[in-house]
N, C-alpha and C positions, 0 to 999 in steps of 0.2 A: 504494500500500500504506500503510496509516495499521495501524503499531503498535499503538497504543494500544485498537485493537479485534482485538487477534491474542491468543490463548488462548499460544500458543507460537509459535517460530521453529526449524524443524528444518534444522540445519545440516549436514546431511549426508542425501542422498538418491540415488538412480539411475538412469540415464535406462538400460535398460539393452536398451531395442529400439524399433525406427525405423520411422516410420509406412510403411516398406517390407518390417515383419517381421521384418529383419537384427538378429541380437542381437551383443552386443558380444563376448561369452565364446560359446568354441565348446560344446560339447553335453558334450565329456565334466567339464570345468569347470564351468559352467552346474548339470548335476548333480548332482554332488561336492560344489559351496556348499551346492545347497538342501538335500541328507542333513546335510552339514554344522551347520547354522542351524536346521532343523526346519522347514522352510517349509510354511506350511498353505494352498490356497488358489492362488491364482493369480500365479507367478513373475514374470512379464513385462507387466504395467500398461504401456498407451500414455502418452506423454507427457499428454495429453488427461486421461484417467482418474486420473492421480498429481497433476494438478491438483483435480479434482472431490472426491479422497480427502480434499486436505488442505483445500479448501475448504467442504464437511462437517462437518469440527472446528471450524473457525476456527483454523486454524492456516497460516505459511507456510513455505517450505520453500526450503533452498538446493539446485540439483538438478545434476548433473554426469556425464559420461559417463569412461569412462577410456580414454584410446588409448595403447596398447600394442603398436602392430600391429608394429612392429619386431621387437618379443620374442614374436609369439604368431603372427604372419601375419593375424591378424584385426580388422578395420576395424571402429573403433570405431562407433557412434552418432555422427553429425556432429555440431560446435559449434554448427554453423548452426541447424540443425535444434531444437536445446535451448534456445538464444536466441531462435527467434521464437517457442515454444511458450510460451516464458516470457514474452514482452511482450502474448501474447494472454491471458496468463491473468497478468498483472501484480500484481492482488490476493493472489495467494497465492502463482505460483513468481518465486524467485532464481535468475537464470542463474550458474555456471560455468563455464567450459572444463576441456578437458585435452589437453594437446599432448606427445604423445611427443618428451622429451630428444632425440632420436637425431634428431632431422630437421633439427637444426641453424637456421643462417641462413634457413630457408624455416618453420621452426617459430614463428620469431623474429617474423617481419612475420604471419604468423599470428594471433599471442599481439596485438600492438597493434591488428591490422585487429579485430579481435574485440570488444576493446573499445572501438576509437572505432567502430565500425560498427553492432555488436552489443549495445553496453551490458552486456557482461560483466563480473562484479564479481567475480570469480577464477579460481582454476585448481587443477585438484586434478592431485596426484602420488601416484601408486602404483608405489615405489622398487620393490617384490620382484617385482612382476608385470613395469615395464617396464625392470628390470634395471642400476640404474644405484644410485650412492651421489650421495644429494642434495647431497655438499661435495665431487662431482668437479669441477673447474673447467672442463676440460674439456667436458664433455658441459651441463649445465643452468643454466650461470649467466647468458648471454644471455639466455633466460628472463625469471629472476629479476632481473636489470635492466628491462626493459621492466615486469614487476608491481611493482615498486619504484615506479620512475617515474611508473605510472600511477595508485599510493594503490590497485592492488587486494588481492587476496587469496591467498597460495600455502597451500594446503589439503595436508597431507603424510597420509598413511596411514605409523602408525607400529604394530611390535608383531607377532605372529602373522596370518596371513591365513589367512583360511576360502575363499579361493578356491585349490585344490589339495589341501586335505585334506583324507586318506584316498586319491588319484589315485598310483600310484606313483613315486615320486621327489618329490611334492609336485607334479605338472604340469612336472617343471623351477623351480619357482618356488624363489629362496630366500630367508629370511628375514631374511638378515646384512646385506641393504642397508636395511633398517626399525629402523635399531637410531637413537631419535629422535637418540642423540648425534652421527648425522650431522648432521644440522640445526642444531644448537648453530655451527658453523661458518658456515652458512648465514646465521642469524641475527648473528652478527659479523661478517662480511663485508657483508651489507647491514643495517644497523642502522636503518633506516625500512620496513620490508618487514615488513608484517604478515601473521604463521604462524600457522597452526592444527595442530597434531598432532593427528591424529586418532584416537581407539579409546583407552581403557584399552590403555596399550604392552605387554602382556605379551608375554616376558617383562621388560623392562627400563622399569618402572613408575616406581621412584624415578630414572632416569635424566630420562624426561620431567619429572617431575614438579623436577626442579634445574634443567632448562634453561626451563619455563616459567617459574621463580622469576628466576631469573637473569636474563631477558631481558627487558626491558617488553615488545617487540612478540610474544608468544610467546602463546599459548591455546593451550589443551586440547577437543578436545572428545570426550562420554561415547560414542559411538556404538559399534555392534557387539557389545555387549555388554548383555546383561541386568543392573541397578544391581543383582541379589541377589548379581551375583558380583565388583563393586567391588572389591578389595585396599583395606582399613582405611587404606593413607595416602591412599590419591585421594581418600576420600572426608571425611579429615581436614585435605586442604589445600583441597579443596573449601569444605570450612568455611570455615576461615581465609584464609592465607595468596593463595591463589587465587581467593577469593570474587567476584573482576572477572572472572575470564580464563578460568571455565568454561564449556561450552556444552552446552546437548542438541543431542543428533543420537542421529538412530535409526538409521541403514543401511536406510531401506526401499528396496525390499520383502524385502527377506530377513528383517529386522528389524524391526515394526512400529510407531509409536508409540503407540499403544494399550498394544502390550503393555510397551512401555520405560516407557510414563510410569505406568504401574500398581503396575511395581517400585519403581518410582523414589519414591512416597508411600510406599514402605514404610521409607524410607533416615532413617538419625535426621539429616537435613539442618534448619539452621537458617530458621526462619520467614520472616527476612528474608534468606536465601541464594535460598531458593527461585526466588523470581519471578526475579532476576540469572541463574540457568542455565537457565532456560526461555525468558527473552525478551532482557530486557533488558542482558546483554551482547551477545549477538548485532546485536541493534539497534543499539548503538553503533556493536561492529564493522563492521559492513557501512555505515555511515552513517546507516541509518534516522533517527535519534536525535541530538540534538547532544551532544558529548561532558558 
């Protein structure tokens, strides 16, 4: 992957059905999001096909599945499976994982085989879906050792989720384990552990937006959200304060980047902010780039 000819770096993407058809979210979830998001078009993109999209733009893409299956019964999209799809299509996907908290010590050797085997360069966390508070000691911090250790990546989903809304009871899902200031612990407790909070956190925006300041190893990134509906500080520490440590990410496919980066020119961001949330932090972060 050579940067320097990538239009963007989409830090947030979905693997979200397996070249066995198995999708990760059951049916009534599944379409709950899509009413949810407005989804136009085609839900479930094969790995294969979410490479060819991004490869199209000249864009690359971090892409990761969510396993949850402790909280949901439902068996993610393999790591495996996401890792080799990504090294065939190397030019445009970035592998992540995601290993449900709950598996413990067998999670653990998981999370390292993955990337010494795999060339995984992180793991995403979805606290409300796989029901856990990220500064339980308890349940995820073995984890977050092993991605410490390894220089990768802990990708948090922070804020409201559109997977259960409008589902009665929210699918079970709750929101109170996404509130980023669990993280803030997270990140002081392992202090070389580079975080990504993910989504505009609504409702607790300026919560993120303190613990990204506060932290050095802390990023944001814009995903799930259309930039027309940014909250006025994101998009003023974007500016400023945060000008390093912001990222795009769409959420596709529910999300597009078509359509995110269209809003996104409309956002009064500064000239030379620009290319930094499009590419060139991400680049860093992941290593691309030297610092």
């Amino acid at each position: 992957m050579n940067p320097d000819e990538l239009v963007a770096i989409d830090v947030h993407t979905h693997a979200e059905v397996s070249s066995k058809g198995h999708s990760s979210l059951d049916d009534d979830l599944h379409d709950a999001s899509s009413a949810y998001f407005k989804v136009e078009g085609k839900r479930k993109p094969t790995l294969q096909e979410t490479a060819a999209y991004y490869r199209e733009r000249n864009m690359a893409a971090v892409i990761f599945t969510v396993d949850a299956e402790s909280a949901t019964g439902t068996a993610p999209v393999p790591n495996e499976e996401v890792a080799e799809a990504a090294a065939a299509n190397a030019d445009v996907l970035i592998p992540f994982a995601s290993i449900d908290p709950f598996r413990g010590k067998a999670g653990v050797k998981q999370a390292r085989r993955l990337v010494e085997e795999y060339g995984v360069r992180g793991f995403k966390f979805h606290p409300s879906i796989q029901g856990f508070f990220p500064d339980d000691r308890s349940v995820a911090y073995g984890l977050y050792e092993v991605i410490e250790e390894t220089g990768t990546i802990a990708l948090f989903h922070t804020g409201q989720t559109g997977i259960g809304a409008g589902v009665p009871g929210g699918g079970g899902i709750r929101l109170k384990y996404s509130n980023p200031l669990h993280v803030d612990d997270v990140a002081a407790d392992f202090p070389h552990l580079k975080i990504i909070l993910a989504h505009p956190s609504f409702p607790w925006q300026d919560e993120a937006l303190a613990v990204a300041t506060h932290k050095p190893g802390v990023h944001i990134d814009l995903s799930g959200w259309s930039p027309k509906y940014f909250p006025p500080q994101l998009v003023q520490y974007a500016n400023t304060l945060l000008k390093d440590k912001v990222l795009f990410g769409s959420d596709f496919p529910v999300l597009t980047p078509d359509r995110w980066l269209a809003d996104f020119a409309e956002l009064p961001i500064k000239d030379e902010v620009r290319p930094r949330i499009l590419k060139e932090n991400a680049a860093r972060l992941l290593g691309l780039t030297k610092p």
